[in-house]
C-alpha positions in Angstrom: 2.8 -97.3 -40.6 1.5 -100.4 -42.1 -1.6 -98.9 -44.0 1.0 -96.5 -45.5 3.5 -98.7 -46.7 0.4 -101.3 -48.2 -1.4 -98.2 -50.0 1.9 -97.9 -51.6 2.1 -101.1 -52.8 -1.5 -100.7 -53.7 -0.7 -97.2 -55.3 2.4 -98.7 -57.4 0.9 -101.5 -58.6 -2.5 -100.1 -60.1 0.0 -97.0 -61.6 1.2 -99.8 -64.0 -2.0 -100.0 -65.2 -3.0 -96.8 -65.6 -5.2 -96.6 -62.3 -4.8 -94.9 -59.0 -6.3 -96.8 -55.3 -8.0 -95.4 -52.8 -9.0 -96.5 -49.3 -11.8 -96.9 -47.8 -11.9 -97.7 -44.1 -14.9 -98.9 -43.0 -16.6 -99.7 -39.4 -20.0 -101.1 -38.3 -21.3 -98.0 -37.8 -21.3 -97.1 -41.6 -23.2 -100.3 -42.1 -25.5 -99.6 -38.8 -26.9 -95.8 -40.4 -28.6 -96.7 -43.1 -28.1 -93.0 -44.6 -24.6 -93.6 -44.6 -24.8 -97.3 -46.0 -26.7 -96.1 -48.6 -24.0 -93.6 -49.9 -21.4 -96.4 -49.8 -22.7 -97.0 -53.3 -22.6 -93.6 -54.9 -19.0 -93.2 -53.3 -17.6 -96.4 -54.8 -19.4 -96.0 -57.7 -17.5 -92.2 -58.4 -14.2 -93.6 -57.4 -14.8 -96.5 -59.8 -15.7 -93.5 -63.0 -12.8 -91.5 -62.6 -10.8 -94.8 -62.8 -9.9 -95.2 -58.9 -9.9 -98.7 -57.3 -11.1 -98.8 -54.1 -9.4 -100.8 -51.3 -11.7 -101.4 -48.7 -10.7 -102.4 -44.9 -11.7 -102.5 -41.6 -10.5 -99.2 -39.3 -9.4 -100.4 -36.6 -7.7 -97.5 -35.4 -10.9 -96.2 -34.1 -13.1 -99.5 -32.7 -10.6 -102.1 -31.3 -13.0 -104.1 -30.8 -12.8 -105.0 -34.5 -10.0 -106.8 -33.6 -12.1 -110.3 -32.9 -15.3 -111.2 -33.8 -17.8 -110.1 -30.9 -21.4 -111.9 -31.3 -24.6 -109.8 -32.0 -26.0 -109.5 -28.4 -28.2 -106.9 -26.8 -25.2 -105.8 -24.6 -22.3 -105.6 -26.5 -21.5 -104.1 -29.3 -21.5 -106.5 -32.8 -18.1 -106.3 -35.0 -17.4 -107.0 -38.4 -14.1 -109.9 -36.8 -12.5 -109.9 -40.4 -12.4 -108.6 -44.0 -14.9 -111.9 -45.2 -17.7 -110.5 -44.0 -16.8 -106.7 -44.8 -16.5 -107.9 -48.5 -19.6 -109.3 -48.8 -21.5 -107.0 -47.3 -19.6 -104.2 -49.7 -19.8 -106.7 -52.8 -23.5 -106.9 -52.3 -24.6 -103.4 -51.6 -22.8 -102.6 -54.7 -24.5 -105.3 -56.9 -21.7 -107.0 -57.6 -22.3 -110.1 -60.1 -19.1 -112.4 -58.1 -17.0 -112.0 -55.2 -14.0 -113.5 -54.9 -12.3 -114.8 -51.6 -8.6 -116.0 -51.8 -7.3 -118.6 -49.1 -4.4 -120.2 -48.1 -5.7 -123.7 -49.9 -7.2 -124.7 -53.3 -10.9 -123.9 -51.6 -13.2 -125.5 -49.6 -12.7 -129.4 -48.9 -14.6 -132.3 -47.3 -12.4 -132.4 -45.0 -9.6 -130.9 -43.1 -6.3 -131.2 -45.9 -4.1 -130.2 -42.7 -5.4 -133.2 -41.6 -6.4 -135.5 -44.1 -4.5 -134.4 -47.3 -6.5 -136.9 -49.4 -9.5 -134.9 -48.6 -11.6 -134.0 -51.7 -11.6 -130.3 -52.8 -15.8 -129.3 -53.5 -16.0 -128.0 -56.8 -19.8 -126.4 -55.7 -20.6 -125.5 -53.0 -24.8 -124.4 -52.7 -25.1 -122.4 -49.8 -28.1 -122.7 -47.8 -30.0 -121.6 -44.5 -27.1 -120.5 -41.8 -23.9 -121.4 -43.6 -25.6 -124.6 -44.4 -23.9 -126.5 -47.3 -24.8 -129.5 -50.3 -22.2 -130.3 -52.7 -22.3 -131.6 -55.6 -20.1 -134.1 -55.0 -20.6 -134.5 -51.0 -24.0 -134.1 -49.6 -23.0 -132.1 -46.8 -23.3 -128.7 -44.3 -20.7 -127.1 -42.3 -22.3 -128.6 -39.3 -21.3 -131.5 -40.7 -18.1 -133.7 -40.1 -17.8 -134.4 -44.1 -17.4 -130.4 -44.5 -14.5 -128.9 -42.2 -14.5 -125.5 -42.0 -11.8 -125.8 -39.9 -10.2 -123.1 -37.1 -9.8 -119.0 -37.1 -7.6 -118.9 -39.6 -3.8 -118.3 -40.4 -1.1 -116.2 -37.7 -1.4 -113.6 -40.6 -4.9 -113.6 -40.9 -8.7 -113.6 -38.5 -10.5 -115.1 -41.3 -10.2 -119.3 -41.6 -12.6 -121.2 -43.9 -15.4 -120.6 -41.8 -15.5 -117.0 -41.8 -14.9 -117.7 -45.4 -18.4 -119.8 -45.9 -20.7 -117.3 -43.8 -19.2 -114.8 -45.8 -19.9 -116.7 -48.8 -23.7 -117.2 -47.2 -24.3 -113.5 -47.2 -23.5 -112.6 -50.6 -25.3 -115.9 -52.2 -28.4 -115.4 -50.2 -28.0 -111.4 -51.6 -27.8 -113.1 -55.0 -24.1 -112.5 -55.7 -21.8 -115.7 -56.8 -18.7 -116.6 -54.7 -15.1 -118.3 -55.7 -13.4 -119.9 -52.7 -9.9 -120.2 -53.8 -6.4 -119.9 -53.8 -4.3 -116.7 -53.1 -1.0 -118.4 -53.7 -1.6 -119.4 -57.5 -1.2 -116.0 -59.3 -2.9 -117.0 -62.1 -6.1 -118.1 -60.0 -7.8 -114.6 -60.6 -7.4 -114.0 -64.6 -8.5 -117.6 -64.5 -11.7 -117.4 -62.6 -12.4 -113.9 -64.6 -12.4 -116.0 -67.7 -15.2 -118.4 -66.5 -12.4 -121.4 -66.1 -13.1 -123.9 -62.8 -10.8 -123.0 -59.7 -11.2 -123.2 -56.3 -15.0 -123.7 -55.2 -17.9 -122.3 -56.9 -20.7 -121.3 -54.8 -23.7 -120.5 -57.1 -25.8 -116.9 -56.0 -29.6 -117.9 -54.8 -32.8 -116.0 -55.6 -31.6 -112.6 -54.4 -33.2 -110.4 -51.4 -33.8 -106.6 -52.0 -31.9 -104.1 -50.6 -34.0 -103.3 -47.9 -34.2 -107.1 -46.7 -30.2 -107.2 -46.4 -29.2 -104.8 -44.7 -31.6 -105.8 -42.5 -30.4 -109.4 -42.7 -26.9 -108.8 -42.9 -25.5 -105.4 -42.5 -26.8 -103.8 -39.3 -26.3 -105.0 -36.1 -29.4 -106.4 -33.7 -29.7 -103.5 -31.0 -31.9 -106.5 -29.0 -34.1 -109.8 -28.9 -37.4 -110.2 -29.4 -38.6 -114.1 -28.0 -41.7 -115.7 -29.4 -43.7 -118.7 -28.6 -44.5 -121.0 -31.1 -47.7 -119.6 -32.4 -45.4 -116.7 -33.2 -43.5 -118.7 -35.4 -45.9 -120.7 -36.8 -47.6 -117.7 -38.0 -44.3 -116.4 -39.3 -43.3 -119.2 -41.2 -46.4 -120.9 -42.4 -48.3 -117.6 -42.9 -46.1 -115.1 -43.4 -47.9 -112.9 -40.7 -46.0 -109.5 -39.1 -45.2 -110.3 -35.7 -47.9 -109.2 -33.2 -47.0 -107.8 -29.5 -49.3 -111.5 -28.6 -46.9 -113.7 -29.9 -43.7 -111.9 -27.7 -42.9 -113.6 -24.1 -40.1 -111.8 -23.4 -37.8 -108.4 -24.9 -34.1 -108.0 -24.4 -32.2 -105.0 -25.2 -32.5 -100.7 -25.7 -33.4 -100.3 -29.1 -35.3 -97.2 -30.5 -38.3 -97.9 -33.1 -36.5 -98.6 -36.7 -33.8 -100.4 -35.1 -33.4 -104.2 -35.6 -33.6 -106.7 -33.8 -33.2 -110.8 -33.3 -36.3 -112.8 -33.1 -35.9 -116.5 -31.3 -38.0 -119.0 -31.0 -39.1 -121.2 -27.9 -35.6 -123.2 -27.9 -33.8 -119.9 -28.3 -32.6 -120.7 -31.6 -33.0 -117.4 -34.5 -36.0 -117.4 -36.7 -34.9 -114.3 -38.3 -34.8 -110.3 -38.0 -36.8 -107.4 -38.5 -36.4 -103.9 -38.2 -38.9 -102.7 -34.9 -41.6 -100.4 -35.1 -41.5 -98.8 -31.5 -38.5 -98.4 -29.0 -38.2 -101.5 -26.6 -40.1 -99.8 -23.6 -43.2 -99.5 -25.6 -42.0 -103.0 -26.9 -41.7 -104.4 -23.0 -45.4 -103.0 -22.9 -47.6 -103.8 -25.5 -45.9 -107.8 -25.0 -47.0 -107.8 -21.4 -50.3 -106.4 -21.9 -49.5 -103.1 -20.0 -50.3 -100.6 -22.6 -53.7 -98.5 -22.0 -55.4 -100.7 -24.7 -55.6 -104.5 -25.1 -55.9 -104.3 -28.3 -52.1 -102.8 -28.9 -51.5 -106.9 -28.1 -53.1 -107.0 -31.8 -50.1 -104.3 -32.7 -47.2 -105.5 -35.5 -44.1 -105.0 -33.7 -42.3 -106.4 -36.7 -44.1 -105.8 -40.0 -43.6 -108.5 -42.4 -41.8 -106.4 -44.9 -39.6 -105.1 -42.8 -38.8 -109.0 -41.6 -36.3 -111.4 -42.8 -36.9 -115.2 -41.7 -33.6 -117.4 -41.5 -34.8 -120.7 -43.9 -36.1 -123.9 -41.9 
């Protein structure tokens, strides 16, 4: 009843205009099939010729489990947990040059305002590594108590200010610029189109290709791969593919193609790749098992097809 009555709303308004909407409802699984998340484009793209905006959500008639956010783990199912994420994963397989995300306060702040309302709003925000932040006028990350990304977000709403900055992360790391500002204001989003300052500006970084995010940030891991620290040394200092040698230990079913997580010795992420065998052959090669010892010498993750979080 209620995606009826807001297409409506959707349909009237865009009338006025001259336009017509059209949703789009969306689950992981269109983002998991890279077939299908490859035709997301070419669909909005005719919608957007023939002078149809697309509204994009979450269905959550058919996977519940959409309902909260669910971590990437080898057992359970991963879930997109709000619309933050869905939009930048749609705004950057699309190309978009900005995304926009409207919150219940003026943008991101040093601090709490609930708590502290003399907290300074962050005009710029540079995203880096895992939702890591420096501002321009507070040196700062979201791990950090001078940045507050603050709770889960409203009664009305899943997505809070943090879903809000890893969102923000995905589509400036996919080279795509991000506002952070108020919903409540109106005139917020004519201003931002005009170039004006609102809400917090979080500038796009050198962009990855297509390939490398949706690997990065679309699919969901189907399983771990653990490495010791030659592994990741190798990774990082020499951007090496990841050989069978450098794997301790495999966690998951995943089939060759798939990706996967890759951790380190302290079981923190060094990044994901997309797997070039299924996790049996995987189990194998790691352990030494497979007919020949040189498949230890074998590039279980290729380096192109390998995406390293930043140090």
């Amino acid at each position: 009843m209620g995606q009826v009555r807001l297409m409506g709303l959707w349909e009237t308004g865009f009338a006025r205009l001259g336009r017509h909407a059209a949703q789009l409802l969306l689950t992981q699984d269109d983002f998991d099939d890279r077939a299908r998340y490859l035709e997301l484009r070419a669909a909005v793209s005719a919608l957007l010729a023939h002078g149809v905006v697309p509204i994009v959500n979450e269905n959550d008639v058919v996977r519940t489990d959409e309902l909260r956010f669910v971590d990437a783990l080898p057992d359970a199912r991963p879930v997109f947990g709000d619309n933050d994420k869905l939009s930048a994963l749609v705004a950057t397989k699309l190309g978009a040059d900005l995304l926009i995300l409207l919150t219940d306060v003026e943008g991101v702040y040093a601090r709490d305002p609930r708590q502290d309302p003399d907290a300074p709003l962050l005009s710029e925000l540079s995203l880096d590594g895992r939702g890591d932040a420096a501002a321009n006028n507070a040196a700062a990350s979201t791990s950090d108590p001078t940045v507050d990304a603050g709770g889960a977000g409203s009664d009305a709403g899943r997505g809070g200010m943090a879903s809000k900055l890893a969102a923000a992360r995905i589509a400036a790391r996919s080279g795509c610029h991000v506002v952070i500002a108020s919903g409540r204001q109106p005139d917020n989003l004519p201003r931002i189109l005009r170039g004006e300052v609102v809400g917090t500006w979080c500038p796009a970084r050198p962009g990855l290709d297509a390939r490398r995010r949706w690997i990065a940030f679309a699919t969901a891991p189907r399983g771990v791969l653990h490495l010791d620290a030659g592994a990741v040394a190798a990774l990082r200092q020499r951007g090496a593919s990841l050989l069978a040698a450098g794997v301790t230990a495999v966690e998951g079913a995943f089939s060759a193609g798939e990706v996967v997580l890759l951790r380190g010795p302290d079981g923190a992420e060094v990044g994901r790749g997309a797997v070039s065998c299924d996790a049996t052959t995987a189990r194998a090669w790691s352990a030494g098992h497979a007919p020949s010892g040189t498949r230890r010498r074998h590039a279980l993750v290729h380096r192109d097809q390998m995406v390293l979080e930043p140090e």
